[in-house]
C-alpha positions as CSV (number, residue, x, y, z in Angstrom):
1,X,-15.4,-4.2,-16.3
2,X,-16.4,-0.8,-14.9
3,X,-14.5,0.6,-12.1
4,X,-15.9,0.6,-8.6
5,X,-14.3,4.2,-8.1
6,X,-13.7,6.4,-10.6
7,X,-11.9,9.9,-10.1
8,X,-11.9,11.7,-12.7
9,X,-10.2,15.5,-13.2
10,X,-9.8,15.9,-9.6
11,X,-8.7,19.3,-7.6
12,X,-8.4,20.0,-4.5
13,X,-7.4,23.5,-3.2
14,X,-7.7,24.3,0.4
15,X,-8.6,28.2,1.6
16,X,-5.1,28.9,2.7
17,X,-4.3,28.1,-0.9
18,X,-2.7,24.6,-0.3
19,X,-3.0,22.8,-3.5
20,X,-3.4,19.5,-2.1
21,X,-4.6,17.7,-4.9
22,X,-4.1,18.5,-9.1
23,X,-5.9,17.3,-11.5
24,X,-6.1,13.3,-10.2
25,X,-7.5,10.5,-12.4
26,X,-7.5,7.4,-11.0
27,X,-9.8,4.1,-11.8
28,X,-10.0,1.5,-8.4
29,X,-11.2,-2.3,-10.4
30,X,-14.2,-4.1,-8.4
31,X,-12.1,-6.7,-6.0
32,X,-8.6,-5.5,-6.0
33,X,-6.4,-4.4,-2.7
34,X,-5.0,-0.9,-4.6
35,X,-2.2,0.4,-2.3
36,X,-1.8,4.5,-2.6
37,X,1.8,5.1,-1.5
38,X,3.3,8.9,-1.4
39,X,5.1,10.8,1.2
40,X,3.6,13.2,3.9
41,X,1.8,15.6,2.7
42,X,1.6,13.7,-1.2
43,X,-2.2,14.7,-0.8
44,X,-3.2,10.7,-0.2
45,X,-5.5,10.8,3.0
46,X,-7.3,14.1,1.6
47,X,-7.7,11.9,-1.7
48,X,-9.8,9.5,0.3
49,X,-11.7,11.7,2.7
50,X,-13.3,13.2,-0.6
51,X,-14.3,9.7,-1.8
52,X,-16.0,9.1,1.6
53,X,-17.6,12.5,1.9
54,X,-15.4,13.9,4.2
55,X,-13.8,16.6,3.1
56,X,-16.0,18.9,0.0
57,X,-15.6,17.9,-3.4
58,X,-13.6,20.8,-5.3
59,X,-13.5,20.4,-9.1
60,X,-13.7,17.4,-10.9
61,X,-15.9,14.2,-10.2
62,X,-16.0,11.1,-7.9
63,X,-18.4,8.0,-8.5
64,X,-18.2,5.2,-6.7
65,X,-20.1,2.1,-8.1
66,X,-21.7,4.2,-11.2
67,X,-23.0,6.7,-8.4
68,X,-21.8,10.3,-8.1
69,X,-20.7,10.9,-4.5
70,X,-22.3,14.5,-4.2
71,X,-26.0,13.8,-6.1
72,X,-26.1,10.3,-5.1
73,X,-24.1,10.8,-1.5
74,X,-26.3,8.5,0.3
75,X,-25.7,5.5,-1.6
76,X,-22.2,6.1,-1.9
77,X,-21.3,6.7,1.8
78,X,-23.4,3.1,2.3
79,X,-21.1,1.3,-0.1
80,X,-17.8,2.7,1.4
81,X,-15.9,1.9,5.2
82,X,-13.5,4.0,6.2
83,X,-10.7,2.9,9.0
84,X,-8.9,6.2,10.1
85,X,-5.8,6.7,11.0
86,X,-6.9,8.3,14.3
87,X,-8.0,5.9,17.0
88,X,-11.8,7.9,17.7
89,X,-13.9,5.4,19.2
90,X,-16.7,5.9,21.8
91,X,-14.3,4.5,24.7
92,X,-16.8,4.1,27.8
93,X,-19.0,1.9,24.9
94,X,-18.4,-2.2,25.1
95,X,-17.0,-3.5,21.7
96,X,-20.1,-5.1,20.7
97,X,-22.1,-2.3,21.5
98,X,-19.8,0.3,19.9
99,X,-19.9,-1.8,16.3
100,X,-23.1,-2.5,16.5
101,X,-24.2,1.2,16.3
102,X,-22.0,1.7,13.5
103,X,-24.2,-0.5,11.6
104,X,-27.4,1.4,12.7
105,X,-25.7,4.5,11.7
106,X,-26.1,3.8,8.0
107,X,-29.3,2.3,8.6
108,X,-29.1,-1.5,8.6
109,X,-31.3,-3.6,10.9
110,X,-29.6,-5.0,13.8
111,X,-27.9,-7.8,12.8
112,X,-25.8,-9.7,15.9
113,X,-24.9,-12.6,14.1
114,X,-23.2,-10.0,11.2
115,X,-21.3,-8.7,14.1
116,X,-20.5,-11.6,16.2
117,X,-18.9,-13.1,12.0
118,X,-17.3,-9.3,11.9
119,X,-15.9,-9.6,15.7
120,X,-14.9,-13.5,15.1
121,X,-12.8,-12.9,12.2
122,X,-10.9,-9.9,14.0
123,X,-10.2,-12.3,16.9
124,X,-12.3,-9.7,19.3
125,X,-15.1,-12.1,20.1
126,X,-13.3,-12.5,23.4
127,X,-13.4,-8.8,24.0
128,X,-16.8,-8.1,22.8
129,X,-18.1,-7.1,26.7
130,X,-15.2,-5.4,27.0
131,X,-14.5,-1.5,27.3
132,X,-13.0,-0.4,24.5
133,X,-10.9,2.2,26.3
134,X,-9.5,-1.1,28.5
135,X,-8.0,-2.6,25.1
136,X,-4.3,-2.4,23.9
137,X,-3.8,0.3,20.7
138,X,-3.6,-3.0,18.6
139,X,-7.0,-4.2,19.8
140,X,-8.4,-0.8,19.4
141,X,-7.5,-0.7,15.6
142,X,-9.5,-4.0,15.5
143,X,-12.1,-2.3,16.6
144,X,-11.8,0.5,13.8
145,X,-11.4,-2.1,11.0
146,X,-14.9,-3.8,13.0
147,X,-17.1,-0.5,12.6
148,X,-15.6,0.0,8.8
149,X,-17.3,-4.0,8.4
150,X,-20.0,-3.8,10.0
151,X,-22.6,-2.3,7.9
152,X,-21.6,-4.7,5.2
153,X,-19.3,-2.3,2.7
154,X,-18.2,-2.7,-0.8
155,X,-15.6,-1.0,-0.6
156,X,-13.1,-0.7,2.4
157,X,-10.7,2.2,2.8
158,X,-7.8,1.5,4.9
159,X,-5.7,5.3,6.0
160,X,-2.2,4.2,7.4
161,X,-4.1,0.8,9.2
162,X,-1.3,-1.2,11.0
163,X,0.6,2.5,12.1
164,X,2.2,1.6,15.7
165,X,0.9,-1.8,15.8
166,X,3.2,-4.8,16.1
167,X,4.5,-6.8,13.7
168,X,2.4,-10.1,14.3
169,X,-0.5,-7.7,14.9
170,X,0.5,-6.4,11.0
171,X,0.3,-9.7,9.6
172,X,-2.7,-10.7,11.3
173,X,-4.2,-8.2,9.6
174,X,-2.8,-8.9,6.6
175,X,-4.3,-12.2,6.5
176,X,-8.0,-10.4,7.2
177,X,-7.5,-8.2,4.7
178,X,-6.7,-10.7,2.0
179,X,-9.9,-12.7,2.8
180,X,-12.2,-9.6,2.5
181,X,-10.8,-9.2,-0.7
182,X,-11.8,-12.8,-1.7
183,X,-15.4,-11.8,-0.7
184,X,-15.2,-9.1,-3.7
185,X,-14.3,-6.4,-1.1
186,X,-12.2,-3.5,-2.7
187,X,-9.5,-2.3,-0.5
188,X,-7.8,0.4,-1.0
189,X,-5.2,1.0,1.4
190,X,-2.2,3.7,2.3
191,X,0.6,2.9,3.9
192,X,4.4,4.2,4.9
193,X,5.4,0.6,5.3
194,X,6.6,0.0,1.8
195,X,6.7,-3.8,2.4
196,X,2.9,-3.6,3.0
197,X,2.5,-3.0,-0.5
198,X,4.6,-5.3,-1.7
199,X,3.0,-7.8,0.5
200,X,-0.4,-7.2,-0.3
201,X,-1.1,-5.4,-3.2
202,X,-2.5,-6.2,-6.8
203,X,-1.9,-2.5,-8.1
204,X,0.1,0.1,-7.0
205,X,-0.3,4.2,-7.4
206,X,2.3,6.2,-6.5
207,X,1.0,10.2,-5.5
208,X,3.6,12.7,-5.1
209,X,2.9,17.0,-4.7
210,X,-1.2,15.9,-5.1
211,X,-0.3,14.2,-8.4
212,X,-0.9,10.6,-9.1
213,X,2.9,10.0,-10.9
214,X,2.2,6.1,-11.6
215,X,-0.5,3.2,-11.8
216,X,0.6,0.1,-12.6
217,X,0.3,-3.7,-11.3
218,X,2.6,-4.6,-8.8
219,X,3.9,-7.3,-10.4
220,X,4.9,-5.4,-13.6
221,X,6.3,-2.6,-11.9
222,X,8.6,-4.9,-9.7
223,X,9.9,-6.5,-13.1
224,X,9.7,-3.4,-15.6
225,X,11.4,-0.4,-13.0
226,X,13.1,-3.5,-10.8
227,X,16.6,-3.9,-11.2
228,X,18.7,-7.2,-10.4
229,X,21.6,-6.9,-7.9
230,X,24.4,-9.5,-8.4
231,X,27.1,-9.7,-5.9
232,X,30.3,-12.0,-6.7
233,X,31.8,-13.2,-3.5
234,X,36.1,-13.9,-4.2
235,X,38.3,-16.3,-3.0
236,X,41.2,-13.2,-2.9
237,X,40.6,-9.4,-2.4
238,X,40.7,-7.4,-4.8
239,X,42.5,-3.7,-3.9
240,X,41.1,-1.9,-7.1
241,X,39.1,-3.3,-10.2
242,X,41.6,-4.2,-13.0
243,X,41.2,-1.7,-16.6
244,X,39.7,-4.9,-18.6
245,X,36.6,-4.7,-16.3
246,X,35.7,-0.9,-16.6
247,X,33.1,-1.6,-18.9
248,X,31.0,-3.4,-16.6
249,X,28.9,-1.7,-13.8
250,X,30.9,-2.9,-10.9
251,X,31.6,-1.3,-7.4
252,X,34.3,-3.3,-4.6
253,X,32.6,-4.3,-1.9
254,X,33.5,-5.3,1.6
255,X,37.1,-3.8,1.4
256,X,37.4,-5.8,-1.7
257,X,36.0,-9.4,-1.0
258,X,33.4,-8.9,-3.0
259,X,32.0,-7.4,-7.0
260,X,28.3,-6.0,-6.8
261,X,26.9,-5.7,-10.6
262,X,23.5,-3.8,-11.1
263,X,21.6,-4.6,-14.1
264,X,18.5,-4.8,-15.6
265,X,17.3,-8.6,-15.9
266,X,14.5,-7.9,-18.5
267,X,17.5,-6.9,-21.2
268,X,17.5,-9.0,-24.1
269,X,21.4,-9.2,-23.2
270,X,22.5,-8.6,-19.4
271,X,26.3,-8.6,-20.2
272,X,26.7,-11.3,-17.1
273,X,28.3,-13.7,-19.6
274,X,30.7,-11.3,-20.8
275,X,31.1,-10.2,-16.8
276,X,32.1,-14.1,-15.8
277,X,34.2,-14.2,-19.0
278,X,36.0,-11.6,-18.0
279,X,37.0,-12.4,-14.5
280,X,38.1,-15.8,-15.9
281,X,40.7,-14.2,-18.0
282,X,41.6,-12.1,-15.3
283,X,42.4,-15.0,-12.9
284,X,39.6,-13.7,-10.3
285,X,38.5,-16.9,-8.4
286,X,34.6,-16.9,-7.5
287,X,33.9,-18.0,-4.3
288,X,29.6,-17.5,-4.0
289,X,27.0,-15.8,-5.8
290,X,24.3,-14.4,-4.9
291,X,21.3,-12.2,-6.8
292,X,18.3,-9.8,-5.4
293,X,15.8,-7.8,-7.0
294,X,15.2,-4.3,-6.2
295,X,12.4,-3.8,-3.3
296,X,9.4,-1.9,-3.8
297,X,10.8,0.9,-1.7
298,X,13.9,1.3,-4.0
299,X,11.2,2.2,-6.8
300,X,9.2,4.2,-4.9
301,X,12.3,6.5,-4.0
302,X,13.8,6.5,-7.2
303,X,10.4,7.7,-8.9
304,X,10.3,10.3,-6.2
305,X,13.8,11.7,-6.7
306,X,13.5,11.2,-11.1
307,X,10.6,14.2,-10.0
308,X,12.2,16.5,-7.8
């Protein structure tokens, strides 16, 4: 299947001579939610303002939907909504009235029953007569996401979306995003809240000093670069870990009520058999067990400091 966006060999040098992007290749698939996660500065929101023609093109190429975004820029720009992570938005306009001219700006015909569908599903129907500089900063970034919509994208680019909003406000949005992507909508999202990634996400790219560092599903990564945490609750405290368990990757925890093995779980052999043998010939009652798997933010960090 070919790529929606395709970035091939992509610079990016600024005239104060700030690199902020080297030598980027990246393919975005037709339908996906592909979350771009990196820390200030990693070169992520200037990555998408070139895709949507706002920031020049420096070397390299850009096509979105076969189309290159500099010779074929009209069609592009069509296919693409953009929510910001600035709230700018007309605020003396009425809801309705501000989304609708959105629309007209890429030149669709008025449409009011698109927007009143676009409005609906943001639960802003209620606010359409509204002022939009009377709404809440949640309601407002409803708004945003409502002018990315409303001329009908392909493509939806999402900079930092839910930043300052609550956390039911988060999921809400969450849920909206999902369904657009079950309409064939590509997202493409950024985000500081790691667990937004996790959450949503069918790919993940991780950017770092204007170089993409890692692509991969998020599934795979969680279970290839995941590691497994088990932690061995005792019936007695333990003051130091006897010698016959130095071969196993243990630290005390919780002044020595509890054993906390790291390991990786897709080993062919974890050495957790050997671990519970071991404490049985030690006389080292278990009282609970408990596993987790490393978070998405545990990988992100750790692929950040394995570069620095």
């Amino acid at each position: 299947m070919q790529p929606i966006i395709s970035i091939s060999n992509l610079s990016k040098t600024y005239a104060n001579g700030f690199e902020a992007l080297k030598n980027v290749s990246l393919d975005v698939r037709k339908g996906e939610i592909f979350a771009l996660l990196g820390p200030n500065g990693a070169g992520k929101t200037t990555l998408i303002n070139i895709v949507c023609g706002l920031v020049n093109l420096g070397t390299g190429s850009v096509r979105v939907g076969g189309h290159d975004i500099v010779g074929d820029y009209r069609k592009t720009r069509s296919m693409i909504g953009l929510v910001p992570q600035e709230l700018s938005i007309d605020a003396f306009e009425s809801v309705f009235a501000t989304v609708s001219f959105s629309r007209g700006l890429f030149g669709k015909p008025a449409d009011p029953a698109h927007i009143e569908k676009v409005l609906r599903s943001l639960s802003l129907w209620d606010k359409r007569k509204e002022k939009v500089m009377t709404l809440s900063g949640g309601m407002k970034r409803r708004v945003l996401i409502a002018k990315a919509l409303a001329h009908e994208p392909e493509v939806l680019f999402l900079d930092e979306p839910t930043a300052g909003v609550d956390v039911e406000l988060r999921r809400d949005m969450w849920a909206m995003v999902r369904g657009l992507r079950d309409t064939g909508v590509t997202i493409i999202l950024t985000t500081h809240y790691i667990e937004e990634a996790q959450e949503m996400a069918d790919r993940v790219g991780i950017i770092s000093k204007g170089e993409i560092i890692l692509v991969e599903d998020k599934d795979v990564l969680m279970r290839t670069l995941g590691k497994k945490q088990l932690r061995i609750e005792l019936r007695e405290p333990l003051t130091e870990l006897p010698p016959s368990l130095s071969s196993h990757a243990l630290d005390l925890a919780d002044g020595g009520d509890a054993l906390v093995s790291t390991y990786d779980a897709t080993a062919d052999r974890t050495g957790i058999n050997a671990l519970f043998l071991d404490l049985a010939r030690e006389g080292i009652a278990i009282r609970d067990l408990e596993t987790r798997q490393s978070t998405l933010e545990e990988i992100f960090v750790g692929l950040l400091e394995a570069r620095t």
